[in-house]
C-alpha positions as CSV (number, residue, x, y, z in Angstrom):
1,X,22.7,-5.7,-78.8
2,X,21.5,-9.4,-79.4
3,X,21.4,-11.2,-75.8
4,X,20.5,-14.6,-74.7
5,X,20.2,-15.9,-71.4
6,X,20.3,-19.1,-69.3
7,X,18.3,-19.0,-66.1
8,X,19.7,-21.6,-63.2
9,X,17.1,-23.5,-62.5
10,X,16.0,-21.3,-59.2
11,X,16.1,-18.4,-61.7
12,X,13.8,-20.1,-64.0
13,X,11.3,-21.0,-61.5
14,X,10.7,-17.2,-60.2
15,X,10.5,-16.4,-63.8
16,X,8.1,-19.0,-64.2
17,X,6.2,-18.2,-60.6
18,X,6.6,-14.2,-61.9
19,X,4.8,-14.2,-64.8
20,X,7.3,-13.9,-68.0
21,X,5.9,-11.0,-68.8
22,X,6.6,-9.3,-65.7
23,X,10.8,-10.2,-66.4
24,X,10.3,-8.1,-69.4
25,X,8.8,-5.4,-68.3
26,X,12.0,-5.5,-65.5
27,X,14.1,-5.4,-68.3
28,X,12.6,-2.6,-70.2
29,X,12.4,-0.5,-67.3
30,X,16.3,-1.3,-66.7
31,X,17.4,-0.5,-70.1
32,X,15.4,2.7,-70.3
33,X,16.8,4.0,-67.0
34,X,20.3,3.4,-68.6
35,X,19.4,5.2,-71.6
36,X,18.4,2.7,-73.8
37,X,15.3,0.2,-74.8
38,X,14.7,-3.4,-75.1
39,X,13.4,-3.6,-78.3
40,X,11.8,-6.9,-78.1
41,X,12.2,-10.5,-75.9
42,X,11.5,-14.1,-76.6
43,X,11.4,-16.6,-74.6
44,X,12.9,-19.8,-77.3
45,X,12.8,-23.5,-77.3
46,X,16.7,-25.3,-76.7
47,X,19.3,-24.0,-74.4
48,X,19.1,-20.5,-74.2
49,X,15.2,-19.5,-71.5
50,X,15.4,-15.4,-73.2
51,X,16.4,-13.8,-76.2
52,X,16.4,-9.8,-76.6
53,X,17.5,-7.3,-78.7
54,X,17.8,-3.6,-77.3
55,X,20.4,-0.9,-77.5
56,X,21.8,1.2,-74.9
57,X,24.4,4.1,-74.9
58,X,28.1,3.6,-75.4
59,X,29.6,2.0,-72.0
60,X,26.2,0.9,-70.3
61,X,26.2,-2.6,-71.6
62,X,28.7,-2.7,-68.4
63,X,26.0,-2.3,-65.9
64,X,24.0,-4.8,-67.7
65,X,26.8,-7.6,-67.5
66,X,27.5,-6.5,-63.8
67,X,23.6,-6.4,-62.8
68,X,23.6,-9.8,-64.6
69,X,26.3,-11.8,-62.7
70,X,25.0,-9.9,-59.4
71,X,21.4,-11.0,-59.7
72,X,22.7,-14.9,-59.4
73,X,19.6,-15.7,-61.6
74,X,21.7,-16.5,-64.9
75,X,23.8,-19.8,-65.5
76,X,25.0,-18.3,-69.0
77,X,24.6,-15.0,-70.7
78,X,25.8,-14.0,-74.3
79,X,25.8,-10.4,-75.5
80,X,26.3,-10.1,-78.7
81,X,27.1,-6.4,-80.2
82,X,24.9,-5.9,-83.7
83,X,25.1,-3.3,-86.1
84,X,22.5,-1.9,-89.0
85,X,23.9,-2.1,-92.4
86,X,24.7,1.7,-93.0
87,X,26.5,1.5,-89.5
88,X,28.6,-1.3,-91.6
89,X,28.8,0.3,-94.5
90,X,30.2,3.5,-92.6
91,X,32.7,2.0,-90.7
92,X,34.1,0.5,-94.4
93,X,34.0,3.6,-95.8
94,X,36.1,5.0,-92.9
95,X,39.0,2.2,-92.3
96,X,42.1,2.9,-93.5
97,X,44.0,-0.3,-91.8
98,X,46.9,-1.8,-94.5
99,X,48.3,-4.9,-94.3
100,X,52.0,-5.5,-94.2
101,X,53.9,-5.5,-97.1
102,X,50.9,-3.8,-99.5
């Protein structure tokens, strides 16, 4: 998963008063305890305050979203699902969709 995050602004200062490395380390610690890893977080210039990309089981990127809107500490999140290319290159392989009238 690709995710970037929006701290509200009283998210951004306990980030800030935190230490940003300490945020990380919550995340990796949450992700592994669901099965996953964070692979790696930024922290970019512009709109979005964090960038990560991880991956996590099938179904516990819903404990993520619901931890996220719980925690209060997010004005806008986008989780983006990502795959490798032989993932891609299987899932061609394997569709057998046909459009009508071919």
């Amino acid at each position: 998963y690709f995710v970037q995050a929006k701290y509200t602004p009283e998210g951004a200062q306990a980030a800030r008063n935190e230490g940003y490395a300490s945020r990380v380390a919550a995340n990796e610690a949450n992700w592994a305890a669901l099965g996953g890893g964070l692979e790696h977080a930024w922290w970019p210039t512009g709109y979005w305050d964090l960038a990560g990309i991880g991956h996590l089981p099938e179904g516990a990127m819903a404990n993520v979203i619901a931890q996220i809107h719980a925690s209060g500490a997010f004005a806008d999140v986008q989780i983006i699902e990502i795959f490798d290319t032989a993932t891609m290159d299987e899932a061609r392989s394997a569709a057998s969709y046909r459009p009508p009238g071919q």
